[in-house]
C-alpha positions in Angstrom: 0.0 0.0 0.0 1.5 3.3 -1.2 1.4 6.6 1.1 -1.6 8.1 -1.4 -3.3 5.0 -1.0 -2.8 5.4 3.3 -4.2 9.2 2.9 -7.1 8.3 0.5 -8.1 5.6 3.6 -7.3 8.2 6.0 -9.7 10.5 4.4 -12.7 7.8 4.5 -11.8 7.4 8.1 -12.1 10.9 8.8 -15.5 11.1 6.1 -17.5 8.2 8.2 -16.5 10.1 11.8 -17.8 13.4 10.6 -20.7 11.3 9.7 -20.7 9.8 13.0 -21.0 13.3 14.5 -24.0 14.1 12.1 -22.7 16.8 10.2 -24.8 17.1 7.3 -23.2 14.3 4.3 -22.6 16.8 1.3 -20.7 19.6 3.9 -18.6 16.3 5.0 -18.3 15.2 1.9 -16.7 18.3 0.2 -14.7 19.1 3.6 -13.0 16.0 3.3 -12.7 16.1 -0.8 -11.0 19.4 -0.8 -8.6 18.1 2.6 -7.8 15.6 1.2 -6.8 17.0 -2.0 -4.6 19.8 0.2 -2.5 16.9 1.7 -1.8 15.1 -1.4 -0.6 18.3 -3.2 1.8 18.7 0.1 3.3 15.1 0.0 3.2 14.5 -3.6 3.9 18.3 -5.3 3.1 17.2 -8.8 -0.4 16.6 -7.9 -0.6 20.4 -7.6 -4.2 21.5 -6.1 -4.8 24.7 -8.2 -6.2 22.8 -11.4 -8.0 20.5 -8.5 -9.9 23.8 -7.2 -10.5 25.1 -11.3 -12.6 22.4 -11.6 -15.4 24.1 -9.6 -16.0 26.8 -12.5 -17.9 24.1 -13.5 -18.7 21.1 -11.6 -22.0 22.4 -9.9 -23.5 23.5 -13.7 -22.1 20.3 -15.1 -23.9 18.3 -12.0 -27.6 20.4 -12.4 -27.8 20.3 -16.0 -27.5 16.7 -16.2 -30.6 15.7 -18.1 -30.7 12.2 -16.6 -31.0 14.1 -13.1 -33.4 16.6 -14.0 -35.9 14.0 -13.2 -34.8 13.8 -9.5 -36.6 17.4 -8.6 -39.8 16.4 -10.5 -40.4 12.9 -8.4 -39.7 15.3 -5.6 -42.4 17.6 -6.5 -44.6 14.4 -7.0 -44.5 13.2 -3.6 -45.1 17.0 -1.6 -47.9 17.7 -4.0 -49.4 14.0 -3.5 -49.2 14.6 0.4 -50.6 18.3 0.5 -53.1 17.2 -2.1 -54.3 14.3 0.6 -53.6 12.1 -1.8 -51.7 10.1 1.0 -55.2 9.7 2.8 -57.4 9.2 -0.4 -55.2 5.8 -0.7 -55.1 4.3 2.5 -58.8 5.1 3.0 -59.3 3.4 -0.5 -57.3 0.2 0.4 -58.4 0.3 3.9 -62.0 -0.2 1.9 -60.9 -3.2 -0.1 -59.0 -4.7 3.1 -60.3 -3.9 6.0 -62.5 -6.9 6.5 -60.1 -8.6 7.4 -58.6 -9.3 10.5 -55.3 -7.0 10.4 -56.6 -5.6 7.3 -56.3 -1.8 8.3 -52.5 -2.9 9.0 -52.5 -4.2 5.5 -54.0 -1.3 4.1 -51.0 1.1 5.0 -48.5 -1.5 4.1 -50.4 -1.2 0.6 -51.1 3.0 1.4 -47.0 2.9 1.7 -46.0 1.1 -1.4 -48.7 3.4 -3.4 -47.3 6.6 -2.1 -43.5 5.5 -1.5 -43.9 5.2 -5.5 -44.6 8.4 -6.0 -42.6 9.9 -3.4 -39.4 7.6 -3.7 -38.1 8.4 -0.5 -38.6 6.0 2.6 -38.1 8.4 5.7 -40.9 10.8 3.8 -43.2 7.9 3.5 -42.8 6.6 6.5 -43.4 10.1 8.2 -46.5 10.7 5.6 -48.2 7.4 6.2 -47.3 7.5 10.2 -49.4 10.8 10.3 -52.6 9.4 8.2 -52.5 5.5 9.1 -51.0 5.6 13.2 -54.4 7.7 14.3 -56.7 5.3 12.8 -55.3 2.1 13.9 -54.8 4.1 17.2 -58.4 4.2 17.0 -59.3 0.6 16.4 -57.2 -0.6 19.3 -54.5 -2.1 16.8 -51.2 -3.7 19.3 -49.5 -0.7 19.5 -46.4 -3.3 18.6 -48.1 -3.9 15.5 -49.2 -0.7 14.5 -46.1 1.2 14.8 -43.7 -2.2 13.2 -46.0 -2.0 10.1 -45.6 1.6 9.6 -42.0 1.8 10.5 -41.7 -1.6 7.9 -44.1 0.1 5.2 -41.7 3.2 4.7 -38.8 1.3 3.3 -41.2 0.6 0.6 -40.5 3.6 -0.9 -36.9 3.4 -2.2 -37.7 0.4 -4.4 -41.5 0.9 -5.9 -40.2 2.7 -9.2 -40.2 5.7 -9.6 -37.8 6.3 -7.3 -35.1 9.1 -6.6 -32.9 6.1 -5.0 -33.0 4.2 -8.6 -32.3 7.3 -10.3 -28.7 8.1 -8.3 -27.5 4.6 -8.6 -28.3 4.3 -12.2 -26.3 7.4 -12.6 -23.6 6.5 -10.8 -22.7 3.2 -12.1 -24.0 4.3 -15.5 -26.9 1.9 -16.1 -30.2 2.0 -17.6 -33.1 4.3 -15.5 -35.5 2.2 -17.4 -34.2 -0.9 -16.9 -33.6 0.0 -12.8 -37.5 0.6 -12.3 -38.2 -2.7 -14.3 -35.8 -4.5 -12.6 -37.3 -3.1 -8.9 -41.6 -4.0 -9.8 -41.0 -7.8 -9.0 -38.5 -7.6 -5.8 -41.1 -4.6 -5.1 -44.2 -6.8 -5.2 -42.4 -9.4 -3.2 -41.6 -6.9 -0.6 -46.0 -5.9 -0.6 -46.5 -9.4 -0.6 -44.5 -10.5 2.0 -45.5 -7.9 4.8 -49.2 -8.6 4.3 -48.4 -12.3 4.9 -46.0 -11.3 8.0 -49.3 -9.4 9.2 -51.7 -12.2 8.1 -49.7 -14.6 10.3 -49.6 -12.6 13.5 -52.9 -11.8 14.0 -53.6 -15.4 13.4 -51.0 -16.3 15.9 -52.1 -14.0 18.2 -55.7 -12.2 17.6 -55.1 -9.6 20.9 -52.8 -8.0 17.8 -56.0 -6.7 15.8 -59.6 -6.5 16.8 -62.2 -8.1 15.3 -62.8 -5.8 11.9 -66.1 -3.7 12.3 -68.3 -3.5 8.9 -67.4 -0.2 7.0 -70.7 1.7 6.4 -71.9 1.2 2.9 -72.2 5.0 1.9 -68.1 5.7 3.9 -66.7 2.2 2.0 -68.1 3.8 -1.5 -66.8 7.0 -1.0 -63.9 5.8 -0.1 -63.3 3.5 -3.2 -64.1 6.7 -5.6 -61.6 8.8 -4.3 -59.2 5.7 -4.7 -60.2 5.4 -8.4 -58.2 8.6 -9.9 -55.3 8.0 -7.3 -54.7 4.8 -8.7 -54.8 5.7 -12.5 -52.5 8.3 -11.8 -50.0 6.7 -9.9 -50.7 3.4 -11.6 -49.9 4.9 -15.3 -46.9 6.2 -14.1 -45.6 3.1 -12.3 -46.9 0.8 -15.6 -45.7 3.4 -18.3 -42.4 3.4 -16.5 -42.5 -0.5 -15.8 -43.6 -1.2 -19.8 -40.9 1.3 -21.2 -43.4 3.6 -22.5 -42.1 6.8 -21.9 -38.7 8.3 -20.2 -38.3 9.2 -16.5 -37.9 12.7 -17.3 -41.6 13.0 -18.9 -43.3 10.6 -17.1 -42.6 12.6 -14.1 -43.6 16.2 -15.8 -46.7 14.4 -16.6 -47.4 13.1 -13.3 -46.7 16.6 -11.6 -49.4 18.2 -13.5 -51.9 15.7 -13.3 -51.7 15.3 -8.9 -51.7 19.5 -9.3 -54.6 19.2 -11.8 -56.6 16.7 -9.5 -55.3 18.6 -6.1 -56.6 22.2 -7.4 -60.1 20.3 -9.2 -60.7 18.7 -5.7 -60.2 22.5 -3.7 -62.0 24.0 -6.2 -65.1 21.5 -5.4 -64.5 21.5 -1.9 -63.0 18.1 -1.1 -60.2 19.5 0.5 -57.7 18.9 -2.4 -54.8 21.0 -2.8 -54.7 24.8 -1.6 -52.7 27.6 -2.7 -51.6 27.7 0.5 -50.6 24.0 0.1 -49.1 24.1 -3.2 -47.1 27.1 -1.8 -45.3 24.4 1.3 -44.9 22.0 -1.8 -42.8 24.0 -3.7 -40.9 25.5 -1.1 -40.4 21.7 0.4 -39.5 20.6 -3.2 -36.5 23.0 -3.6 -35.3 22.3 -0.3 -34.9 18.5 -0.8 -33.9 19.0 -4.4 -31.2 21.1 -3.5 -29.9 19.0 -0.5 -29.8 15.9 -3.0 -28.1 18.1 -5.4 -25.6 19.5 -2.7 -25.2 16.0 -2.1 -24.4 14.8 -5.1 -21.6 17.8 -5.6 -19.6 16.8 -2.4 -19.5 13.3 -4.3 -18.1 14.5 -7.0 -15.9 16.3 -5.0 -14.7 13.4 -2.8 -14.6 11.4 -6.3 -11.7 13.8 -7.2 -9.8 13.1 -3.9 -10.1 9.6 -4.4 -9.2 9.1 -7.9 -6.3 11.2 -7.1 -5.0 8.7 -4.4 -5.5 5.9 -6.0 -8.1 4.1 -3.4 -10.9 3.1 -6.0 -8.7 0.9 -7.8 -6.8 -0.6 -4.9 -10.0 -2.0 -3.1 -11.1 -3.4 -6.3 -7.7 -4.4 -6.8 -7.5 -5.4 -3.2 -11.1 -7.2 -3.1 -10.0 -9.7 -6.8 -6.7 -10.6 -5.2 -8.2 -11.6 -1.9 -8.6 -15.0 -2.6 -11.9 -15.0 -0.8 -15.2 -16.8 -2.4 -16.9 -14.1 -4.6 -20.7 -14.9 -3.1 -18.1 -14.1 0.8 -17.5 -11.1 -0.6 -20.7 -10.2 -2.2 -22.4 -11.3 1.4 -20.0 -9.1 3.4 -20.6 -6.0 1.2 -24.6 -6.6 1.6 -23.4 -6.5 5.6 -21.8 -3.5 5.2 -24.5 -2.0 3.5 -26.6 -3.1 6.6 -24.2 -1.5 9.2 -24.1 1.7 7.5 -27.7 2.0 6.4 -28.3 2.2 10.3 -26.4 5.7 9.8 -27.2 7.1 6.9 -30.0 8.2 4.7 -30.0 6.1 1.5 -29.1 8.6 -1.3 -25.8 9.3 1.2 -25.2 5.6 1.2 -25.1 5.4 -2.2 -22.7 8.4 -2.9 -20.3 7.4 -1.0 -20.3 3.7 -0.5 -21.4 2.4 -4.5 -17.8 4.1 -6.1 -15.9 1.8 -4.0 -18.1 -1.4 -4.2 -19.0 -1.4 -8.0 -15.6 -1.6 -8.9 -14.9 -4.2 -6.9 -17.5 -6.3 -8.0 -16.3 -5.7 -11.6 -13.2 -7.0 -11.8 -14.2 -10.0 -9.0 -16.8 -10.8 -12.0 -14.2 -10.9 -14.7 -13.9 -7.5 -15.9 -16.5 -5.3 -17.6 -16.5 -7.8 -20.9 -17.5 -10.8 -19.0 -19.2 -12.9 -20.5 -22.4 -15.3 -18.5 -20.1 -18.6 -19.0 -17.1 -16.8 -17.4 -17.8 -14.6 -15.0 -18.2 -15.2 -11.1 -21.5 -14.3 -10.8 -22.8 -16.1 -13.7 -23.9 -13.1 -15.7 -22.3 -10.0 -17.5 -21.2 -6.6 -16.2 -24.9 -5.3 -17.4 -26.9 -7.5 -15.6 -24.4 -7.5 -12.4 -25.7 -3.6 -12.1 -29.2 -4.5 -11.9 -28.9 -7.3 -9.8 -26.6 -5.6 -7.5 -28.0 -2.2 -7.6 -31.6 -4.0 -6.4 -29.8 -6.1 -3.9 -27.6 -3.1 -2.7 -31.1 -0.6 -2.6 -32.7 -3.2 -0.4 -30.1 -3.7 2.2 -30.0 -0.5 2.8 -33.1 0.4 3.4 -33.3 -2.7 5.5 -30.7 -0.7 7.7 -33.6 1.8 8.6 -35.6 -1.1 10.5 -32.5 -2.5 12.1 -31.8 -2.1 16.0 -30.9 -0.4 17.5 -30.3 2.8 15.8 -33.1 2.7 12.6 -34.1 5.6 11.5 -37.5 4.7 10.6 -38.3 3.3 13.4 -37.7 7.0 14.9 -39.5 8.6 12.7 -42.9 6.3 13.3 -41.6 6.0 17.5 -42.1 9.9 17.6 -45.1 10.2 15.9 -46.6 7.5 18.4 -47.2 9.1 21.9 -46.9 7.0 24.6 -45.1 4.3 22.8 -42.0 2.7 24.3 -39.1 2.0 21.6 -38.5 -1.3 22.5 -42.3 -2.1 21.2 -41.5 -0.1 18.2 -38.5 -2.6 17.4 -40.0 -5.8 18.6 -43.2 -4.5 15.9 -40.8 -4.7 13.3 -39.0 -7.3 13.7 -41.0 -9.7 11.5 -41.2 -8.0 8.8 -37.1 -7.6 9.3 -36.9 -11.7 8.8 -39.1 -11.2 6.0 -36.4 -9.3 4.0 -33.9 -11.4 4.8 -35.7 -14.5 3.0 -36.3 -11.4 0.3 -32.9 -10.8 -0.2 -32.0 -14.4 0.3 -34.4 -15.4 -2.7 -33.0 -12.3 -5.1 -29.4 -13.6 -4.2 -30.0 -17.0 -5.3 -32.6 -16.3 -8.4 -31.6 -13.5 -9.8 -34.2 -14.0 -12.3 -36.4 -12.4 -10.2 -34.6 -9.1 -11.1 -33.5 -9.9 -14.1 -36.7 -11.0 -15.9 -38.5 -7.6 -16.5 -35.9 -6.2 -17.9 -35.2 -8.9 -20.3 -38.8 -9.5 -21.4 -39.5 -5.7 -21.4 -36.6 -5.0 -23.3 -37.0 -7.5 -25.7 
């Protein structure tokens, strides 16, 4: 190991403490960028850090005209104007209709409220927090386990990183330079699963024990039809979005332009009758909220660049992936300790951080472990090419980390649902969720071993 390579793991020592301390992830990530590059140009002088610093002249332009990004603040603006629009409510009142005969069925309903909205939204601390607010007071209400209540919600959230279209999908296409089309085909399967799978972790605990859920109350006839109209033009929106995106109809870019004006035409048509829709005032808090997260993601996304710089300059991309192919260790040990360390660090961090700054160093890695980016299916370690190792990896990698959100003891959903619950001890919060934590495990166990299940939209959608 050379002495750039020592500073470059120096300086990702120093990244994950500021991390550590909270400081926010893009004003870490450009401290430690631009530090690092100062100590390099001190030891090694020919690495001089005046053309390092010209780059900025351009790097932010070159970051926010990106046309592949432009996408990111339009999802953004989706997801405020779907919550100020009630949107949120509109759909788990809806599903709650459909479901809510069943025992648990109002539990089911918000796991199904969380994977429609976590579509649109893309973000799974926003949907958690969105969903908490609508779905905690009603199944406060029925005398839903508390245990129950707040695991469902805290478990539903992390549906919305993976439910195309997502923000998440979006970054790490960018970043390892795959297809945003194939991404959100890749993620409807593994995202169904994930529906699936928390229903049936539901299904089998109030069956276990019934003291979990009451006995479901008849909804009255006039509430369950209202209820089931206002579902109707929630789910063509969000539905032709998430199909036209699935099928390959149309681009990120105007599939989200299109879906911004249709939730504002439906918000200000529903105000305009009286139905509480979307207000002036509310479209107002949307936009303000939208170019506040927009321009943290984007803020983001510079201080990546700028540690990218720091990093290429030492040297420390290619010696892990240098590092990880001489190992010697099994491929499938080293693919199963990165989806660890994905874990550990998702506890931390908020996914589009996690991606930033952890994907750079594992992509490559995985690259030359698979034999290089011309591998071929019959020769490489994972038993496919370099194309279909993003997708599969980037789904896998997307997963883990937002299983990192429900894990103990630090998840930051589980925060976010824990405060929004009076009266709630944390240890219930965690013990609520920890079914639906084993359920992801045989989720990512099942998209490790058939990767078909990741591989086949894709394939078949893209002919």
């Amino acid at each position: 190991m050379s002495e750039r390579e020592l500073i470059g793991i120096g300086g990702l020592g120093v990244l994950f403490f500021l991390l550590a301390l909270r400081i926010p992830v893009g004003l870490a990530m450009v401290g430690v960028g631009i530090g690092g590059n100062f100590v390099l140009s001190i030891f090694f002088p020919f690495l001089r850090f005046e053309p390092y610093l010209q780059q900025f002249k351009s790097l932010l332009w070159g970051i926010v005209s990106n046309y592949e990004l432009s996408v990111v603040p339009l999802f953004v603006l989706m997801g405020y104007l779907a919550s100020q629009a009630n949107l949120s409510r509109d759909l788990f009142q809806g599903v709650n209709a459909i479901l809510g005969r069943f025992r648990g069925g109002v539990a089911m309903a918000a796991i199904g409220a969380c994977a429609g909205f976590g579509a649109v939204c893309g973000s799974s601390l926003a949907t958690a927090s969105t969903m908490g607010r609508v779905a905690l007071p009603e199944l406060h209400r029925l005398n839903y386990s508390p245990r129950l209540a707040t695991g469902t919600l805290a478990a539903g959230g992390t549906l919305g990183i993976l439910i195309p279209p997502s923000v998440a999908l979006v970054i790490y296409a960018v970043t390892v330079e795959a297809s945003i089309i194939q991404m959100f085909q890749a993620a409807i399967i593994p995202g169904l699963i994930a529906v699936v799978f928390f229903m049936l972790v539901i299904a089998i605990q109030v069956r276990l024990n019934p003291d979990l859920a009451p006995i479901p109350a008849p909804m009255p006839p006039a509430e369950r039809k209202q209820a089931l109209l206002r579902l109707i033009p929630v789910m063509v929106i969000f539905g032709a979005i998430i199909l036209g995106l699935g099928a390959g109809l149309f681009t990120p870019t105007p599939a989200a332009g299109v879906g911004v004006f249709a939730i504002l035409a439906y918000g200000l048509f529903m105000h305009w009758r009286g139905k509480e829709g979307l207000s002036f005032g509310g479209l107002k808090q949307a936009l303000r909220d939208t170019s506040v997260t927009s321009s943290m993601i984007f803020f983001i996304l510079l201080g990546a660049e700028v540690l990218k710089g720091f990093f290429s300059r030492a040297g420390l991309p290619a010696f892990m992936a240098d590092a990880a192919a001489n190992s010697g260790l099994d491929p499938w040990l080293v693919m199963v300790l990165m989806l660890l360390a994905l874990i550990v660090l998702g506890c931390f961090m908020e996914s589009l951080s996690m991606i930033v700054v952890v994907i750079p160093f594992f992509w490559p890695a995985l690259v030359d472990i698979n034999g290089g980016d011309f591998a071929t299916a019959a020769t490489a370690a994972y038993g496919m090419g370099a194309e279909d190792l993003k997708i599969w990896f980037g789904i896998l990698a997307l997963i883990v980390v937002e299983l990192g959100l429900i894990t103990p003891p630090v998840g930051l959903n589980v925060f976010i649902i824990n405060a929004l619950a009076d009266g709630v001890p944390m240890s219930q919060t965690f013990r609520g969720v920890m079914p639906f934590f084993a359920a992801e495990i045989v989720r990512i166990t099942l998209i490790v071993f058939i990767p078909a299940i990741t591989l086949f939209m894709p394939t078949i959608l893209g002919g």
